[in-house]
C-alpha positions as CSV (number, residue, x, y, z in Angstrom):
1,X,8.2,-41.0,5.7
2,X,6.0,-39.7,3.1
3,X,4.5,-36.0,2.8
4,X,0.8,-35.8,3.3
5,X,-0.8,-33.3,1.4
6,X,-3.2,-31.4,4.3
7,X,-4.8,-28.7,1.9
8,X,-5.6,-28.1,-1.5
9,X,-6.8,-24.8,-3.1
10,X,-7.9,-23.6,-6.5
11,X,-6.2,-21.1,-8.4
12,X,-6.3,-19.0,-11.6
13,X,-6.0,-21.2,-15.0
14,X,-2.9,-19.1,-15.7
15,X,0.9,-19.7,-14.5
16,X,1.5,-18.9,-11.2
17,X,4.6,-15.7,-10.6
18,X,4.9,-16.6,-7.1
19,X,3.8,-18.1,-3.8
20,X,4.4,-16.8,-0.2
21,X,4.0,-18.4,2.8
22,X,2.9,-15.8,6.0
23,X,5.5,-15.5,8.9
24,X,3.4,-17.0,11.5
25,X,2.8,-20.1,8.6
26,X,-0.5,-19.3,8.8
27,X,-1.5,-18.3,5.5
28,X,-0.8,-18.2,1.8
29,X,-0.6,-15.7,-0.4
30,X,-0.4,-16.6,-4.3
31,X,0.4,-14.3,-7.3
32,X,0.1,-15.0,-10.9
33,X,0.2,-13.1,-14.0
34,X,-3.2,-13.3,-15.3
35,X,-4.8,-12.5,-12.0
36,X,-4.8,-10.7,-9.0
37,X,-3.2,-11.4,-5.5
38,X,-4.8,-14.5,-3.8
39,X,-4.7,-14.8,-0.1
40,X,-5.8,-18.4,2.2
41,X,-6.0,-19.0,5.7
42,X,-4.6,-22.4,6.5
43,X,-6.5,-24.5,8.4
């Protein structure tokens, strides 16, 4: 089967440093180096 892409969300222009996933899989949080820390609930 093919993935389904469930959620998309904009971030900075810059490259992204890293991306972390909440133990509960509930949210996101994504860090690059141009910006700060950005954090999204998951629907």
């Amino acid at each position: 089967e093919a993935a389904e892409l469930l959620a998309s969300y904009p971030v900075t222009a810059g490259s992204i440093a890293a991306v972390r996933f909440s133990p509960d899989g509930r949210s996101i949080a994504v860090g690059g180096w141009d910006s700060p820390i950005w954090l999204w609930g998951i629907p």
